[in-house]
N, C-alpha and C positions, 0 to 999 in steps of 0.2 A: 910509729904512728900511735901504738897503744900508750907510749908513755906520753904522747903532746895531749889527748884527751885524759891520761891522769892527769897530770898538772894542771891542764885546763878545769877539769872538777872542782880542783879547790877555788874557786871563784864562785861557787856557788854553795847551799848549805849541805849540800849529799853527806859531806863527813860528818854531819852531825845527826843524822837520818839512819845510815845505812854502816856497817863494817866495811873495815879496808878489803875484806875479798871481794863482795858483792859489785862494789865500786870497779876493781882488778878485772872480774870477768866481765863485766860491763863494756869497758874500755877495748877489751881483749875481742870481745864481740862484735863491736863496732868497727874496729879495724878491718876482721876479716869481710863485713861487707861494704864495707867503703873498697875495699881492692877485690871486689868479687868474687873472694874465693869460699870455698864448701865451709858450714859451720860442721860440717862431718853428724853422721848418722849416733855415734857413741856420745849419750852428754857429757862431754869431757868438767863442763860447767861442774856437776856433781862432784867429783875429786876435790873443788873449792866450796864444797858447801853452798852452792848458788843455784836458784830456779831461774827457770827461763825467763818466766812471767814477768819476774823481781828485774831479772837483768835487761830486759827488753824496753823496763818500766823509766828505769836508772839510764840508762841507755837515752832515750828519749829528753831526759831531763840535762841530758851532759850536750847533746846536740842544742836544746834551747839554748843553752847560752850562745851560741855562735849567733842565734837570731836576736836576741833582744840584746849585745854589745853596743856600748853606748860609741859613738862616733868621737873618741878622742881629737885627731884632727880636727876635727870642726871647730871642737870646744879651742885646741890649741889658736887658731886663726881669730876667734873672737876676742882671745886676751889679750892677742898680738895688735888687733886694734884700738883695744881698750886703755890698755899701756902704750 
C-alpha cells in the first residue's frame, strides 16, 4: 500500500517540495491508518529525519490527488463520439 501512494505522489509536485524521505514516511504513515493500525508510541518517523507535522502535511497533499483525478473515462467516451 505504501509503495501505490509513493507512485501515486509523483503525479503531483511533492518531489519537487519535499526529499525522498519525507515523502517515504508520509506514504509509510498513511498506510498504517488506512489499515488501522498503531503509528506506535516511539517516533519511528525520526530515524528518517521526518516530523510529524511535515508528514501529516505531505500526507494530506498525497491523499488530494485521489480527490481532484480527472475522470479519464469520461474524457475517453467523448472522443469515442467525436471520432
Amino acid at each position: 500500500m505504501s509503495w501505490g501512494y509513493l507512485n501515486d505522489s509523483y503525479r503531483s509536485r511533492l518531489c519537487l517540495y519535499y526529499p525522498g524521505n519525507i515523502i517515504v514516511t508520509a506514504c509509510v504513515y498513511l498506510s498504517l491508518r488506512k489499515l488501522n493500525l498503531s503509528v506506535g508510541s516511539c517516533p519511528w518517523w525520526g530515524l528518517l529525519e521526518a516530523n510529524l507535522d511535515i508528514m501529516k502535511s505531505v500526507g494530506a497533499d498525497i491523499l488530494n490527488i485521489y480527490e481532484s483525478r480527472t475522470d479519464y473515462y469520461g474524457a475517453e467516451s467523448i472522443i469515442k463520439k467525436i471520432c
